[in-house]
Backbone as CSV, one residue per row, in Angstrom:
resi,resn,N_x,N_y,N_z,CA_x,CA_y,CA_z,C_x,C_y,C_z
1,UNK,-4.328,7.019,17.921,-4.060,6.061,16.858,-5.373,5.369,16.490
2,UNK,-5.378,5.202,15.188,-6.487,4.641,14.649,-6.315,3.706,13.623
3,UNK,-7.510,2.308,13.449,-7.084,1.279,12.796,-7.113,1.482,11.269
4,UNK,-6.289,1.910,10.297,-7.042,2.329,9.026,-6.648,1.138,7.393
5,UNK,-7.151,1.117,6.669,-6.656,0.667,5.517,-5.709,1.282,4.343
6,UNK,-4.345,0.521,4.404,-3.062,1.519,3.540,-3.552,1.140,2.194
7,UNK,-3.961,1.406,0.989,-3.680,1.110,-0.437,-2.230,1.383,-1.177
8,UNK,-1.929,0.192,-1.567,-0.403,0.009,-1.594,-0.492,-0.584,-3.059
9,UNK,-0.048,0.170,-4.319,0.121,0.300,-5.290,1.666,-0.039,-6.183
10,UNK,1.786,-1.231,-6.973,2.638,-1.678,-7.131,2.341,-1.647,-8.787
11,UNK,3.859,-1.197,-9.377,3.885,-1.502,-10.815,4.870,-2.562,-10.857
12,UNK,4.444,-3.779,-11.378,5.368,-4.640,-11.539,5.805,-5.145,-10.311
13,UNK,6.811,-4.918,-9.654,7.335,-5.359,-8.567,7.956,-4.083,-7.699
14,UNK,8.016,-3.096,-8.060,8.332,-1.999,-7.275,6.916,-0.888,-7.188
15,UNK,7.105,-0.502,-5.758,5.916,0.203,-5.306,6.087,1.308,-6.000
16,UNK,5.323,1.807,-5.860,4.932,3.398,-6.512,3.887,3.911,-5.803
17,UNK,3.450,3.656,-4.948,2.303,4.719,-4.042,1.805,3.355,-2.733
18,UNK,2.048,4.514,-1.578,1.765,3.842,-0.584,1.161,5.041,0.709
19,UNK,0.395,5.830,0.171,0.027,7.545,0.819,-1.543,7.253,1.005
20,UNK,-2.160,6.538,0.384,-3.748,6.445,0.717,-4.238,5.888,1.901
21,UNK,-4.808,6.226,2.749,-5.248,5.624,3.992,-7.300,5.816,3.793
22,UNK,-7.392,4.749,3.840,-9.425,4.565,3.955,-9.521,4.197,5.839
23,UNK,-10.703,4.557,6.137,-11.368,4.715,6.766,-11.902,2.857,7.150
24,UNK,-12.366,3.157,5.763,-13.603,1.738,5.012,-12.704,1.022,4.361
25,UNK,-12.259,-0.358,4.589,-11.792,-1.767,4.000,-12.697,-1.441,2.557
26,UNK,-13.669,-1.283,2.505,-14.851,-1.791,1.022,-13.957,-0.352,0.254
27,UNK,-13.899,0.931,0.760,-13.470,1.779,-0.269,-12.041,1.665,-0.699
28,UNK,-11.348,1.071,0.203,-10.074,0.622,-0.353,-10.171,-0.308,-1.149
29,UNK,-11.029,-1.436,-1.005,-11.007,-2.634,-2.080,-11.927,-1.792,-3.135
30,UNK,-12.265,-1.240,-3.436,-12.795,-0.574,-4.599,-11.935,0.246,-5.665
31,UNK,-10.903,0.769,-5.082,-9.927,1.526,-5.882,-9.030,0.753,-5.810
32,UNK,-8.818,-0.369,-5.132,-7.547,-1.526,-5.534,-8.181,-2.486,-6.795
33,UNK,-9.580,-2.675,-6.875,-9.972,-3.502,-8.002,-10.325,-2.572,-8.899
34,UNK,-10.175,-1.550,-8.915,-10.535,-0.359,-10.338,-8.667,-0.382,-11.033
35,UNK,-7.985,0.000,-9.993,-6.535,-0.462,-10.439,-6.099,-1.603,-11.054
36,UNK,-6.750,-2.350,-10.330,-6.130,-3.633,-10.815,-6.227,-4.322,-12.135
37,UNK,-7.901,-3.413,-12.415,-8.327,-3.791,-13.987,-7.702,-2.923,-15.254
38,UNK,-7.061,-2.195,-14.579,-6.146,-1.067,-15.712,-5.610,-2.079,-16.444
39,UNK,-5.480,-1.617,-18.057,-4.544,-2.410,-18.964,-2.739,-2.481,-18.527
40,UNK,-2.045,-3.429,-18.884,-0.501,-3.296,-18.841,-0.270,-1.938,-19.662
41,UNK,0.800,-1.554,-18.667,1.436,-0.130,-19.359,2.912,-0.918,-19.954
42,UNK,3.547,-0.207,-20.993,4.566,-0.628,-21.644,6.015,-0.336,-20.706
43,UNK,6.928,-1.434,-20.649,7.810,-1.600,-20.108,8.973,-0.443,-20.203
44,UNK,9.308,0.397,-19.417,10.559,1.612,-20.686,11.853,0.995,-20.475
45,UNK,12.328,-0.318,-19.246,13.654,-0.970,-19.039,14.015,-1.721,-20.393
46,UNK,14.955,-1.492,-21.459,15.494,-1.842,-22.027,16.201,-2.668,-21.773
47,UNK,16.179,-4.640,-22.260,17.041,-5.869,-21.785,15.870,-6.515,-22.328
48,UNK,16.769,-7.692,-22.191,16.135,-9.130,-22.936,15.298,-9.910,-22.107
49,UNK,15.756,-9.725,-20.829,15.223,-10.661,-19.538,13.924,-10.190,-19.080
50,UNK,13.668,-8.577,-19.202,12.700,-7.686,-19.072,11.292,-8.157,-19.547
51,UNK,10.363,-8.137,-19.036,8.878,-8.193,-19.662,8.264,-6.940,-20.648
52,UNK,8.089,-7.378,-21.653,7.678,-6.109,-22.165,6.570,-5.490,-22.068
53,UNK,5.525,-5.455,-20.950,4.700,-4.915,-20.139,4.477,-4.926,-18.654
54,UNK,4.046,-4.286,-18.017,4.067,-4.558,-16.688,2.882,-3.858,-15.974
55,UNK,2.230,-4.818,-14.668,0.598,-4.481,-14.902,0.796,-4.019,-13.311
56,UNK,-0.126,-2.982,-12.909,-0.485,-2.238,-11.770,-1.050,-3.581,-10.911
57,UNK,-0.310,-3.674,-9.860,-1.360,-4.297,-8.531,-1.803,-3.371,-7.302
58,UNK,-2.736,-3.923,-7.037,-3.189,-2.557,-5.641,-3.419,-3.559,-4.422
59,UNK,-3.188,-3.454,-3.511,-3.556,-4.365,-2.257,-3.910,-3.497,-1.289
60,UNK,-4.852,-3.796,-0.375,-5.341,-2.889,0.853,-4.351,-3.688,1.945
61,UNK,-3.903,-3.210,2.815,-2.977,-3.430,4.193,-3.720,-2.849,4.958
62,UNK,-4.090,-3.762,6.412,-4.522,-2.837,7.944,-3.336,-1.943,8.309
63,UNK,-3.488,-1.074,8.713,-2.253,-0.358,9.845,-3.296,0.651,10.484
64,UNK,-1.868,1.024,11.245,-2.229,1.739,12.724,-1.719,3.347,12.164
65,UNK,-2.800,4.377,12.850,-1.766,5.386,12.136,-2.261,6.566,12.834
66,UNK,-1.614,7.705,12.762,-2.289,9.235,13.525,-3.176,9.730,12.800
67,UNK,-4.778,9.924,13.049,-5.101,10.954,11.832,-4.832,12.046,11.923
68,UNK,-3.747,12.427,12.734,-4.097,14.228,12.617,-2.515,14.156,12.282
69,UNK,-1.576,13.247,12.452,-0.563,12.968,11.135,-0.744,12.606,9.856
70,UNK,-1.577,12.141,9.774,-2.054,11.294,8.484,-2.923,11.648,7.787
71,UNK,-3.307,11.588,6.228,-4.553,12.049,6.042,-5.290,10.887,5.164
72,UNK,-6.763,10.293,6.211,-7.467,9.201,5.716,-8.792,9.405,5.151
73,UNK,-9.088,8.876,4.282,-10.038,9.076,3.070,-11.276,8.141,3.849
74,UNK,-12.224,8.681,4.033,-13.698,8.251,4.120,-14.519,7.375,2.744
């Protein structure tokens, strides 16, 4: 087991990617702030209460993980 960084990718409030594992804290915060600066993508939930855009967040998480289960990005 090894200590690695998860990049955990959120549209709006529901995840959508949580498969990236770094090596390096700095290369995870690099593709979480390249994400993060993406423009809002357009909303497709039809309702009134709904936002009519909704913007990518990326956050780096520590975890613990197998690399030879896992596959972590240098």
């Amino acid at each position: 087991m090894t200590h690695t960084f998860l990049l955990i990718l959120y549209l709006g409030q529901k995840i959508i990617s949580q498969d990236m594992h770094f090596y390096n804290v700095d290369n995870c915060r690099y593709y979480a702030e390249r994400l993060n600066n993406q423009p809002p993508v357009p909303n497709r939930v039809d309702g009134d209460d709904e936002p009519k855009t909704l913007k990518y967040t990326a956050v780096c998480e520590p975890r613990k993980v197998d690399p030879k289960r896992v596959s972590v990005y240098k």
